[in-house]
C-alpha positions as CSV (number, residue, x, y, z in Angstrom):
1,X,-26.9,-51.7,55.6
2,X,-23.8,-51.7,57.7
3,X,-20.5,-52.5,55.9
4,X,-18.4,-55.5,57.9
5,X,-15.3,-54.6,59.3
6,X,-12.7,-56.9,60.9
7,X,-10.1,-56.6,63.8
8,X,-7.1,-58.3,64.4
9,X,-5.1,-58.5,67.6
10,X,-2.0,-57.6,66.4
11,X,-3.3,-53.8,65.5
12,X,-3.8,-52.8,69.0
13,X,-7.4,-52.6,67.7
14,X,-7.1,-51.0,64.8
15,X,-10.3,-52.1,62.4
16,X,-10.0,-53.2,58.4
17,X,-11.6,-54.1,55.9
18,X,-10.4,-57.6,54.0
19,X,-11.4,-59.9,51.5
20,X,-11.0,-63.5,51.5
21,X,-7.1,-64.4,50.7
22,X,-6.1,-66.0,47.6
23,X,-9.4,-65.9,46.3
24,X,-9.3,-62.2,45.8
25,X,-5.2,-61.9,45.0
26,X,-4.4,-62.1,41.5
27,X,-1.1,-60.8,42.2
28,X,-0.1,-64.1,44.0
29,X,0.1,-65.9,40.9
30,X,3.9,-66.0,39.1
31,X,2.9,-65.4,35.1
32,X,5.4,-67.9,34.4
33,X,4.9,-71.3,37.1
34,X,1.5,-70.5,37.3
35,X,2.0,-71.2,40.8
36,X,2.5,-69.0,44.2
37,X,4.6,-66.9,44.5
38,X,6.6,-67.6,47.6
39,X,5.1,-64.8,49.9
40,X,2.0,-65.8,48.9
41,X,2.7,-69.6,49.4
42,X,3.4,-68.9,53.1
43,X,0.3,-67.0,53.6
44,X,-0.9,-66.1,57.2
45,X,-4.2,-65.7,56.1
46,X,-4.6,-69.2,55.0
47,X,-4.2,-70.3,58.5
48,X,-5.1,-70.6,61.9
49,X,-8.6,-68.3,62.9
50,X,-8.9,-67.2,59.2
51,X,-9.7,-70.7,58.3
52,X,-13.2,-70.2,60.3
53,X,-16.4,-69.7,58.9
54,X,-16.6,-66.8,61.4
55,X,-14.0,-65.6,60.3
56,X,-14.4,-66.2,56.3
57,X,-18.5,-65.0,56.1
58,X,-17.8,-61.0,56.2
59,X,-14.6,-61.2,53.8
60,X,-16.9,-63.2,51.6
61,X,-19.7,-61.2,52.2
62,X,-17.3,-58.3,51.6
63,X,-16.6,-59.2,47.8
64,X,-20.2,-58.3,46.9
65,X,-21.1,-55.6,49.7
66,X,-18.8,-52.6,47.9
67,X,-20.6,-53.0,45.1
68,X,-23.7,-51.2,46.7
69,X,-24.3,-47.9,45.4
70,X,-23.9,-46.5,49.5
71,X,-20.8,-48.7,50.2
72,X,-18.4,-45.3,50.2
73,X,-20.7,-43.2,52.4
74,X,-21.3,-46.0,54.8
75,X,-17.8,-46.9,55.0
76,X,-17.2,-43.1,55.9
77,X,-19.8,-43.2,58.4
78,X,-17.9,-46.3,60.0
79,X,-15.0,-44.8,60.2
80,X,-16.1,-41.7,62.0
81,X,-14.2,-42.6,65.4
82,X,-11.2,-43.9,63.4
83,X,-7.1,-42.4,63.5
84,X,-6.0,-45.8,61.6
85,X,-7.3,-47.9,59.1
86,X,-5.6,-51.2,57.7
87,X,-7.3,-52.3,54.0
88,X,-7.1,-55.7,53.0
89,X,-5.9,-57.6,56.0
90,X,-6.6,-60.1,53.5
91,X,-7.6,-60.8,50.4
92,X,-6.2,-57.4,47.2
93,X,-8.2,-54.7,45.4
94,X,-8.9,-58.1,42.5
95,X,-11.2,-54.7,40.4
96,X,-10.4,-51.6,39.5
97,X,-13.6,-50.3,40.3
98,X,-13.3,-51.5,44.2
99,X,-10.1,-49.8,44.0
100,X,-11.7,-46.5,43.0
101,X,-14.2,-46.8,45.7
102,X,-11.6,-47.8,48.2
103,X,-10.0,-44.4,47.0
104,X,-13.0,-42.7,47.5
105,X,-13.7,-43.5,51.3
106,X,-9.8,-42.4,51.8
107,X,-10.1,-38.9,50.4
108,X,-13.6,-38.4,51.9
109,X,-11.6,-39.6,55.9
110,X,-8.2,-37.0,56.0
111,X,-8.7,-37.8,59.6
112,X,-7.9,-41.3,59.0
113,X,-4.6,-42.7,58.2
114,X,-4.8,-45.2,55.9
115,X,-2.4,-48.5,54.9
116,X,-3.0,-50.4,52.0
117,X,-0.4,-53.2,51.5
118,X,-1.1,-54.8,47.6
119,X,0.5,-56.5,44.8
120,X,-2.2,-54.9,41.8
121,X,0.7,-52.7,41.3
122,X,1.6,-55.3,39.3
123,X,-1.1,-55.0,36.6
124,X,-1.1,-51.8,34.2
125,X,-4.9,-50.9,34.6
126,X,-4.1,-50.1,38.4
127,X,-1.1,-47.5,38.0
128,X,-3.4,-44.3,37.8
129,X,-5.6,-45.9,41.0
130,X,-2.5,-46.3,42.9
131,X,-0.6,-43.2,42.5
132,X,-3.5,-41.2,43.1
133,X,-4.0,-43.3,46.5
134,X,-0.9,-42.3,47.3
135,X,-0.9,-38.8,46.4
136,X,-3.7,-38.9,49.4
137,X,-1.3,-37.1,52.4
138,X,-3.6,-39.5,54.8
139,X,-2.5,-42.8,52.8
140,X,0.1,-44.9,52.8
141,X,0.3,-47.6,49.5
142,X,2.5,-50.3,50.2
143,X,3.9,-52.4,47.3
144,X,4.3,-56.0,48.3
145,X,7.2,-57.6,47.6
146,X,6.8,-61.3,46.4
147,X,10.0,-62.3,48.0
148,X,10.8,-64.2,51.3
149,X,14.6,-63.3,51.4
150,X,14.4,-59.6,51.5
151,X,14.1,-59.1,47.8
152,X,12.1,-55.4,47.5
153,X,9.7,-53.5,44.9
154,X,10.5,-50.6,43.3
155,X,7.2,-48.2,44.2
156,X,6.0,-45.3,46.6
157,X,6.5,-47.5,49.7
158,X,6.9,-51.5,49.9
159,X,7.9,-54.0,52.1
160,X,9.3,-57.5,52.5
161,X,9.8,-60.6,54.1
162,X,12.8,-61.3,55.3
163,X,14.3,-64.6,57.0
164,X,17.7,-64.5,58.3
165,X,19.3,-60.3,59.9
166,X,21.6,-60.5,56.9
167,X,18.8,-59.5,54.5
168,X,18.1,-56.2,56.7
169,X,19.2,-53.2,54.9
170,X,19.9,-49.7,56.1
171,X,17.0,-48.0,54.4
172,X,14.4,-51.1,55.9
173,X,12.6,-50.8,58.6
174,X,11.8,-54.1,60.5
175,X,8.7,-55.0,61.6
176,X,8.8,-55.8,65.8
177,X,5.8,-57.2,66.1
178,X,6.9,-60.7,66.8
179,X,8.9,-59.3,69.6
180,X,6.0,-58.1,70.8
181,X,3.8,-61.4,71.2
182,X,2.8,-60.6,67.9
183,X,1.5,-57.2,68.2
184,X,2.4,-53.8,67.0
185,X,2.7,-52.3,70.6
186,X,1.8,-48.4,69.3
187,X,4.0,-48.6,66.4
188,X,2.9,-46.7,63.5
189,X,5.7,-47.5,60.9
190,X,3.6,-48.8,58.2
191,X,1.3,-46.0,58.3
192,X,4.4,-43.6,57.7
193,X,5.3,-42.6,54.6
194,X,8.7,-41.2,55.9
195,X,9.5,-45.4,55.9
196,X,10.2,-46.4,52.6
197,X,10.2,-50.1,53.4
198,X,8.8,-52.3,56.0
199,X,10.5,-55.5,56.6
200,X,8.2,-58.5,58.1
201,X,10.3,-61.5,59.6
202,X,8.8,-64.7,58.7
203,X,7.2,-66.5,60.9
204,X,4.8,-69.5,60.9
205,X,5.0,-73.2,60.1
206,X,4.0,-72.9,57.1
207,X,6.3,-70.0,55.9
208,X,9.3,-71.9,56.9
209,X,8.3,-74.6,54.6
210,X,8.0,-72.3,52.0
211,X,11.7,-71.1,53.0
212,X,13.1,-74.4,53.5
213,X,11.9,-75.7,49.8
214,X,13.4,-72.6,48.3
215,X,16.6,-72.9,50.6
216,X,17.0,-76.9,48.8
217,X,16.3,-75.3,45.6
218,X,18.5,-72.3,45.6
């Protein structure tokens, strides 16, 4: 059985594997509101083409497919060809066991380079998962920050959302993507772990929402 990977346009190609958003992220959740928390509110993957059934039926199909004893040798065998892999274009590592296999299929592909943006980091049972990810010299763990004002995470790597140039700092690096039509043009930042932070400008309608509510609140 072949494993279902996605592209998106904005990785010059690049493939991924992703899981439905939301459903998956139990990291989006604030402990305290019970509700999202406002990265997380403003979702991308909530939106536009990822609102498809197209578009949904491999992420879905994806949440029980890893759990096939030959999930980490075909995923290997998938990425064969690959230089870059993207995990979770949507959707989080929601079990520690996926997380382990996603760990797996990393140190079985050194000639990939591998980014994996989460917020599990924020659950104890995932701290030995994590860290040994990023011990990997091919992979890249990227601690996602809840925040929508430039607010960061103490980890490995992380990045950010920020909304206004005053909430760029001198160790961030910011994402030019949306100067770019909305494509990463060959840049490789994310995938670096010489860049400690990644800093994504918000964008979308329903991200400045998000930003304007918290504006009239704050």
């Amino acid at each position: 059985m072949s494993v279902k990977l996605s592209k998106t346009s904005k990785l010059d190609g690049i493939m991924s594997w992703s899981l439905q958003a939301l459903d998956t992220c139990q990291g989006s959740i604030d402990p305290v509101t019970k509700e999202l928390v406002p990265a997380c509110a403003g979702c991308y993957a909530t939106t536009g083409n990822y609102r498809f059934k197209n578009v949904k039926a491999p992420r879905e199909f994806n949440k029980e497919d890893w759990k096939r004893d030959a999930w980490v040798n075909d995923m290997v065998q998938a990425l064969d060809s690959s230089r870059y892999f993207r995990w979770l274009d949507s959707g989080d590592l929601y079990s520690v066991e996926l997380a382990w296999k996603v760990y797996d299929v990393m140190k079985l592909t050194p000639w990939v380079k591998h980014w994996l943006p989460t917020r599990m980091y924020k659950f104890q049972k995932y701290a030995k998962v994590l860290e040994a990810m990023q011990w990997l010299p091919n992979v890249v763990v990227r601690f996602s920050s809840d925040s929508v004002s430039g607010e960061i995470v103490n980890g490995f790597t992380s990045s950010t959302i920020i909304s206004s140039n005053d909430q760029l700092t001198s160790d961030m690096v910011e994402c030019k993507a949306y100067e770019n039509a909305g494509k990463c043009n060959g840049c490789r930042a994310c995938y670096s772990k010489d860049v400690p932070i990644i800093a994504y400008r918000a964008h979308g309608v329903k991200m400045a929402k998000v930003i304007k509510i918290l504006s009239v609140k704050g």
